[in-house]
C-alpha positions in Angstrom: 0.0 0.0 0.0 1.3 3.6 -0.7 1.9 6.0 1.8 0.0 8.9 2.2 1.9 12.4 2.3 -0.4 15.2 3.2 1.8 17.9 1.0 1.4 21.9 2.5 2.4 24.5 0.3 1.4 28.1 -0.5 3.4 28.0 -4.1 1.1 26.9 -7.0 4.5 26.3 -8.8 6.7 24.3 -5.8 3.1 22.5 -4.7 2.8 20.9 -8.5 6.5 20.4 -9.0 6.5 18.3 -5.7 3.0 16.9 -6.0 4.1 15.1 -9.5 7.4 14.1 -7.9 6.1 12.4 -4.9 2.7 11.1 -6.6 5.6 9.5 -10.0 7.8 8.0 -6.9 5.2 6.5 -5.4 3.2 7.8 -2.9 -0.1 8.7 -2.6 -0.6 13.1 -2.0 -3.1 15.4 -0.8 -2.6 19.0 -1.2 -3.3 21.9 0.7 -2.2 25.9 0.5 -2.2 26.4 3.9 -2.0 25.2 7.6 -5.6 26.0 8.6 -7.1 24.3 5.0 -4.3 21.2 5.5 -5.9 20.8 9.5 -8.8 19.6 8.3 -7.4 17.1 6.0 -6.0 15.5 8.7 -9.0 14.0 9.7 -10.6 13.0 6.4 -6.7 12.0 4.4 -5.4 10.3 7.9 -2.1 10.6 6.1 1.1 8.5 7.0 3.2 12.1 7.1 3.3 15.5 6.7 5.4 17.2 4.6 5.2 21.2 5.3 6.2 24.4 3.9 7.0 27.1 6.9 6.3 30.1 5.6 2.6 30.1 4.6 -0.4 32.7 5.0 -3.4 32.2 7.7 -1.2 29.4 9.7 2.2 29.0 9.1 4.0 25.8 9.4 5.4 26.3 13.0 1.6 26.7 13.8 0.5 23.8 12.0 3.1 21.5 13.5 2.3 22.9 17.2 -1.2 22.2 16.3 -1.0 18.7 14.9 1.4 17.8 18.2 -1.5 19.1 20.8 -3.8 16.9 20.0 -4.0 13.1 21.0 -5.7 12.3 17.9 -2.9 13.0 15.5 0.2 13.8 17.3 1.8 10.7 16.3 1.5 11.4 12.7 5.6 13.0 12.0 6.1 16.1 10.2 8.5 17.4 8.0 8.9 21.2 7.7 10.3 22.3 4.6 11.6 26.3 4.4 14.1 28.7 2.8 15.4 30.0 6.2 18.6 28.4 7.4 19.4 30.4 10.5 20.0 28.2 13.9 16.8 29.8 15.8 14.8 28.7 12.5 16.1 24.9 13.0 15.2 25.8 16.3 11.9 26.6 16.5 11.0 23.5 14.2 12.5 21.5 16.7 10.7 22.8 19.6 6.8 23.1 17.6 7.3 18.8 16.9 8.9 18.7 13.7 10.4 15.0 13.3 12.9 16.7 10.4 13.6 20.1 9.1 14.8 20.7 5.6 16.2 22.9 2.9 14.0 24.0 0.2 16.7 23.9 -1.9 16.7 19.6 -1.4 16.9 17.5 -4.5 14.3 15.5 -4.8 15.3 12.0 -4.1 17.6 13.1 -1.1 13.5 13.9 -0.2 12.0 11.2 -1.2 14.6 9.2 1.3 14.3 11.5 4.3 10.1 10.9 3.8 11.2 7.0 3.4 13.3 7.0 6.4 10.5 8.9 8.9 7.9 6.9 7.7 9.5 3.6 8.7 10.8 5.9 12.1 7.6 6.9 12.8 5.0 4.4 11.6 1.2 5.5 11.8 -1.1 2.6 12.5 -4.4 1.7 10.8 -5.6 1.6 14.0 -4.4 4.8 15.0 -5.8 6.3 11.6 -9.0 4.6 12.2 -9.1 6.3 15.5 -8.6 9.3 13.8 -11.5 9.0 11.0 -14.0 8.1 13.7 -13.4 11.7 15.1 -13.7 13.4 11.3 -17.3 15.4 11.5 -18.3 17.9 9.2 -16.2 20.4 7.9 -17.6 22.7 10.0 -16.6 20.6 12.9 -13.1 20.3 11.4 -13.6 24.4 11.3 -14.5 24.6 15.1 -11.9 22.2 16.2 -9.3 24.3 14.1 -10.8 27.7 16.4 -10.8 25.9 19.5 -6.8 24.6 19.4 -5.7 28.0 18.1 -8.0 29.9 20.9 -6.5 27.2 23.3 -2.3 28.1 22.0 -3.5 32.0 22.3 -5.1 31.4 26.2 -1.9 29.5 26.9 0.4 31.7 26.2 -1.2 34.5 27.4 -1.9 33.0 30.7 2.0 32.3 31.1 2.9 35.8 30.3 0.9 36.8 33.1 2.7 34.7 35.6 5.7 35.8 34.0 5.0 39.3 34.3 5.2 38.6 38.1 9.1 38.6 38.1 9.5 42.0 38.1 8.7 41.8 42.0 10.2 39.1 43.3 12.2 41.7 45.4 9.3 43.5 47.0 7.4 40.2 48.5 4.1 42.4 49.6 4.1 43.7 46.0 4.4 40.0 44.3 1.6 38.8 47.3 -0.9 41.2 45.7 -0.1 41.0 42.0 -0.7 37.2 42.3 -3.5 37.6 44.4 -4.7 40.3 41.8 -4.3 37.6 39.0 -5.4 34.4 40.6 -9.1 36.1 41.4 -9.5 36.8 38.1 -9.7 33.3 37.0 -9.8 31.1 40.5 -13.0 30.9 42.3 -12.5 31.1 46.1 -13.8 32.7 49.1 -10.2 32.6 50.9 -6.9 32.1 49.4 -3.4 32.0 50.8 0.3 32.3 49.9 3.2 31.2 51.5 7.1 31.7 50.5 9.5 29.4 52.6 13.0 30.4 53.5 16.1 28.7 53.7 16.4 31.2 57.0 15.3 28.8 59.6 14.7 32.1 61.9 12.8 33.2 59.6 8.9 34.0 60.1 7.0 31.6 57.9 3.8 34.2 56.7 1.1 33.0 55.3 -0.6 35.9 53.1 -4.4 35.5 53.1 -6.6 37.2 50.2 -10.4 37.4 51.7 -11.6 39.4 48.3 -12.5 42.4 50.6 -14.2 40.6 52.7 -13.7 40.8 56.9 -14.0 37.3 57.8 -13.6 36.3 61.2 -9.8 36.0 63.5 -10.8 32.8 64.0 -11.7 31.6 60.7 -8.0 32.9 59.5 -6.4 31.4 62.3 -8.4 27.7 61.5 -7.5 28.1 57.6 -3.4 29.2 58.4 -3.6 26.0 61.0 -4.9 24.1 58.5 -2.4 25.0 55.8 0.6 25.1 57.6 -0.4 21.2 59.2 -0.2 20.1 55.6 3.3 22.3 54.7 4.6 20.3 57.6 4.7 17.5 55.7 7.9 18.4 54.3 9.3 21.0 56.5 9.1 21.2 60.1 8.0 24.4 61.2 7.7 26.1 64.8 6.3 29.3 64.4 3.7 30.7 62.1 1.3 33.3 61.2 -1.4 34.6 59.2 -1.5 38.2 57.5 -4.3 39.2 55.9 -3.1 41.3 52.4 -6.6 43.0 50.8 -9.4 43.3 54.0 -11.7 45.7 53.6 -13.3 47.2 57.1 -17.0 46.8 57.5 -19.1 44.1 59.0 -17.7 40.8 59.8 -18.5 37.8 57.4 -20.3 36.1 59.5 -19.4 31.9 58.3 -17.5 28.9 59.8 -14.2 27.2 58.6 -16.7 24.2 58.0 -18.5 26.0 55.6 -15.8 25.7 53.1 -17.3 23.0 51.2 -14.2 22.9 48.5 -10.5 23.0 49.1 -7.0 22.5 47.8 -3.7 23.1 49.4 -0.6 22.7 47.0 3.1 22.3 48.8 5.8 23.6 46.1 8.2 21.6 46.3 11.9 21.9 44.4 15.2 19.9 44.6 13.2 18.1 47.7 12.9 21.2 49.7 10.0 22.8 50.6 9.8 25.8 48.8 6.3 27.6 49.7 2.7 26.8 49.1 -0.7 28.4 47.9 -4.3 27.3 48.9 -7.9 28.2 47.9 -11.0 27.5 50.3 -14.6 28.3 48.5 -17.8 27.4 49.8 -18.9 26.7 46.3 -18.5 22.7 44.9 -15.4 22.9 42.9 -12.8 20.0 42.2 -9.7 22.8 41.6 -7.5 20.0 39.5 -10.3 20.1 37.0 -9.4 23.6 36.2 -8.9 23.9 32.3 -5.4 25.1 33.1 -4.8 23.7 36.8 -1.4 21.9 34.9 -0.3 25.7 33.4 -1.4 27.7 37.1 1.1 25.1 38.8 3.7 24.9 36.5 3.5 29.0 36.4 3.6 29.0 40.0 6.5 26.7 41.0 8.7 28.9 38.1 7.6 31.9 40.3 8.4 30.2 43.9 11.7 28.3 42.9 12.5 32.3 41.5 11.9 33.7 44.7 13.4 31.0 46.6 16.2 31.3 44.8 16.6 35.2 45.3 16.1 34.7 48.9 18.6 31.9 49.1 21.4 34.0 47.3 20.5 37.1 49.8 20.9 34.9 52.8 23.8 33.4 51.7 25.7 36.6 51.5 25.0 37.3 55.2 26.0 33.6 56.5 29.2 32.1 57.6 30.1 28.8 54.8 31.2 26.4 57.6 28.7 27.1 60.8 25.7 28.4 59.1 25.4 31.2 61.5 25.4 35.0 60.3 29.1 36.4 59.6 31.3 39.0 61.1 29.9 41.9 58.9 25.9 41.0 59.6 27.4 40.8 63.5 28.9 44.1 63.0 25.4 45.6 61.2 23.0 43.7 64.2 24.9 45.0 67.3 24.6 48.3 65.8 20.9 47.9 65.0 20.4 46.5 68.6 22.3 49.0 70.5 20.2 51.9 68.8 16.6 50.0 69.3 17.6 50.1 72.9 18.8 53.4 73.0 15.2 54.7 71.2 13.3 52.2 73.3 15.1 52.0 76.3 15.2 47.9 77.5 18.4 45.7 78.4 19.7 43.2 75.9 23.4 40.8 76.5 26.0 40.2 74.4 28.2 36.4 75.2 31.6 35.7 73.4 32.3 32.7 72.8 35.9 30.8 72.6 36.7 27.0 71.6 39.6 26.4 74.6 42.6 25.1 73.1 41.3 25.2 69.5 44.4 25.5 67.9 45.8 22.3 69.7 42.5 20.6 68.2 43.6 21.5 64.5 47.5 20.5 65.5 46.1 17.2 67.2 43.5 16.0 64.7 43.9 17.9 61.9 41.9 21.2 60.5 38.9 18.8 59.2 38.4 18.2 62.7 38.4 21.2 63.8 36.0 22.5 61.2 33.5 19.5 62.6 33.7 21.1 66.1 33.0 24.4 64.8 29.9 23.3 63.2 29.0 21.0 66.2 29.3 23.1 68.7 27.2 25.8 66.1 24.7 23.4 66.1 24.2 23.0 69.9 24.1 26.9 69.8 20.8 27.0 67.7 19.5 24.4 70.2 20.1 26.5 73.1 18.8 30.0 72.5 15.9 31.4 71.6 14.4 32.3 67.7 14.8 35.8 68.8 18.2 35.3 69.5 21.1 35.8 67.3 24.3 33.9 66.5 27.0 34.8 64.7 30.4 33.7 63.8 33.4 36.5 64.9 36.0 34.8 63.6 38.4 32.0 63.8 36.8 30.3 66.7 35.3 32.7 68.7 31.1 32.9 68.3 28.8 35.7 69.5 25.0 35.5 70.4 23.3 38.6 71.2 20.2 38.1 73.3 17.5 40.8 72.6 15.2 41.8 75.5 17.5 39.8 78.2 19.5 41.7 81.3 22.5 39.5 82.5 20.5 37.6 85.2 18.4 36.1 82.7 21.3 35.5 80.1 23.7 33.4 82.1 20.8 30.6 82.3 21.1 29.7 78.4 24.5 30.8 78.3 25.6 28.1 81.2 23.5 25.3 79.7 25.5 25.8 76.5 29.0 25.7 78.0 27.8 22.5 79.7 26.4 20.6 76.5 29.4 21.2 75.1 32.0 20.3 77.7 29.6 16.8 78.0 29.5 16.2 74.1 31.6 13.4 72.8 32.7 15.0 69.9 33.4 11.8 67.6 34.8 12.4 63.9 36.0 10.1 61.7 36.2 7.6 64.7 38.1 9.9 66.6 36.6 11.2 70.1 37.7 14.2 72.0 36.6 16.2 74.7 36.1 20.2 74.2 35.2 22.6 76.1 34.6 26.8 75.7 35.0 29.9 78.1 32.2 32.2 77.7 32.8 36.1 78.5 29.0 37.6 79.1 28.1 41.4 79.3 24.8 43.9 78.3 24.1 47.4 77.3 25.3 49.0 80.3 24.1 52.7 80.5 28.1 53.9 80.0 28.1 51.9 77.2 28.5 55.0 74.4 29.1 53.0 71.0 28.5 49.2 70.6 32.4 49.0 70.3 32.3 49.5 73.8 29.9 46.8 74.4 32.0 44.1 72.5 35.2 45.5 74.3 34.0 44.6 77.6 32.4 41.0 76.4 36.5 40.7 75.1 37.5 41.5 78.7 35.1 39.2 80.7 36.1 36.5 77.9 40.1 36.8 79.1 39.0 36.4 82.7 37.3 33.1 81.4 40.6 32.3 80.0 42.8 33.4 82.3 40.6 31.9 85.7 41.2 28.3 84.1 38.8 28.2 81.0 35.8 26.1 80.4 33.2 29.2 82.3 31.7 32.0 81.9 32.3 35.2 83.3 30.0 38.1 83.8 31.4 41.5 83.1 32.0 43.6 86.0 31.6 47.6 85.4 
């Protein structure tokens, strides 16, 4: 049996030359002048290949191709795209609309013919798939409406992902990005309550989730039940101590007056990337809706995730430049920016906070004994039981080498010693064990607070250094308050 080549060109001239080529070789060919008139002969030819020009008016051959590879029905039938453009981004763009092969013009003919021969047997079309294909063939106004409802479907696409992809612009200004994507999701979403959230590789972090109410007041504790019930689900793949709700678009007036259990419909979809949790979004309606039926559910998510992993990633590169490499906690320069910030709060607000300096007794015989590797796993060890010991509001830093810092916001002396003592006792009872090596370490501690002579947070950290060389000089492995 000969195999049928649906043949698409706009030249009277090239379509005859190549029609009488084929046909004298062969094969059996229908014609057409352009995409939207060779569509329809899909259906009613059920041809074994498609042999297209590019450049074509109405639909061109990129959109014919794109076209022919969205639908189930006949995206198994290849496609050869035939043009005078030989740039890279044309090859290109054939590639990416489905095109099995993409040709010169300029081809002889049987260096054709064999490229045709060669797909064919590539890319066999069944009889069953082609019978398949003729039982969906209607009238040729169907063929007509089918054609309208694919292109309308390519326009809505794309058009929908420019509008996520217009959202870039703010990944910077977080409120701003909350309500453009608020602003776009109503337009097309139906909910009653929806919700954002953008995770952060900051552990201390505050983990936000931004609720849209479409104007309307709804009640504290209707909020609070839809940000416990979201956050129950993020924990699935991120453990996560503190949270809270902030509502972005409420309009004042009287209270909505309906119950969490109202909410008839919901759907609450983690992003996840590279395993991490990277955020979330959720919509609640009182309305029966099953939200993955959504015409373009597939698109929204796909959009979305782009958007998250975006802001993750921004996020992740900001935080990055403020953390120490080995121990995780904040470097030198953000210790240097956070005492300052502290000491004015304190001056404009006037409360106590206290400062402790850490240093690792003995480090340098650790590195000399075991080697800098194990002296890098102490650092981040003892880091680690830092983070367990103080509180979110607290804040660690590295100072340099091994000395550590933690400045304790809202805390006089008397309360800071408490946390401060626990720590140097977790560490002098850890059994540091690397590599199947154990050793015992232990740190002196030098503790101080915003004292009123305290001038310049210079002086603060001056007189954390002096309690810290009592420490050292008393016998190490304690911690010594500074005395004014």
């Amino acid at each position: 049996m000969a195999s049928k080549i649906l043949l698409v060109e706009d030249s009277e001239t090239q379509l005859k030359f190549l029609q009488e080529g084929l046909a004298q070789n062969g094969f059996e060919v229908e014609t057409a002048m352009n995409g939207a008139e060779a569509y329809k002969k899909v259906y009613s030819f059920l041809p074994d290949i498609i042999v297209s020009d590019i450049m074509m008016p109405v639909i061109d051959g990129y959109q014919l191709c794109r076209m022919i590879k969205n639908v189930d029905e006949t995206k198994k039938i290849p496609i050869i795209l035939l043009t005078v453009l030989d740039k890279k981004i044309d090859g290109f763009w054939g590639k990416k609309a489905g095109a099995q092969l993409f040709l010169s013009k300029s081809i002889d003919l049987k260096e054709l013919i064999d490229n045709i021969n060669s797909t064919i047997r590539r890319y066999p079309v069944s009889e069953e798939y082609k019978q398949t294909l003729a039982s969906s063939a209607d009238s040729d106004d169907s063929a007509q409406l089918r054609l309208n409802n694919i292109l309308n479907d390519l326009l809505m696409k794309s058009v929908f992902s420019n509008e996520f992809r217009n959202l870039s612009d703010f990944l910077n200004y977080e409120r701003v990005l909350v309500e453009k994507l608020f602003s776009l999701l109503s337009s097309f979403v139906e909910y009653n309550a929806a919700g954002v959230y953008f995770a952060s590789p900051d552990d201390y972090s505050e983990n936000i989730l931004y609720l849209d109410t479409l104007g309307r007041n709804l009640s504290k504790n209707l909020l609070s039940d839809i940000s416990y019930d979201f956050f129950r689900k993020m924990e699935e793949h991120k453990v996560i101590n503190d949270s809270k709700f902030e509502v972005v678009r409420m309009l004042l007036g009287k209270e909505v007056d309906f119950q969490f259990g109202d909410f008839t419909s919901k759907i609450i979809i983690p992003m996840i990337f590279d395993k991490k949790l990277i955020g979330g979004i959720c919509f609640y309606t009182r309305q029966d809706i099953d939200y993955s039926s959504f015409r373009f559910f597939d698109i929204m998510i796909s959009e979305l995730l782009t958007i998250f992993k975006m802001k993750y990633q921004y996020t992740e590169k900001e935080f990055m430049s403020v953390l120490d490499g080995l121990t995780g906690l904040y470097n030198r320069r953000q210790f240097e920016i956070g005492l300052e910030q502290e000491h004015n709060r304190t001056k404009r607000h006037p409360s106590d906070f206290s400062l402790a300096l850490l240093d690792i007794d003995f480090f340098k015989r650790v590195n000399d004994t075991y080697g800098h590797q194990y002296g890098d796993y102490v650092l981040k060890t003892i880091a680690e039981l830092m983070k367990k010991s103080f509180r979110k509001t607290d804040l660690l830093y590295r100072y340099g080498g091994e000395e550590l810092v933690i400045i304790m916001p809202e805390t006089n002396i008397e309360g800071a010693i408490i946390p401060v003592q626990r720590l140097r006792r977790m560490i002098e009872d850890y059994d540091f064990n690397y590599n199947g090596i154990r050793a015992k370490v232990t740190v002196s501690i030098g503790l101080t607070m915003n004292y009123q002579n305290f001038a310049t947070p210079a002086d603060i950290i001056k007189s954390a250094d002096e309690a810290l060389y009592k420490a050292k000089e008393s016998g190490r492995n304690k911690v010594i308050l500074y005395e004014q």
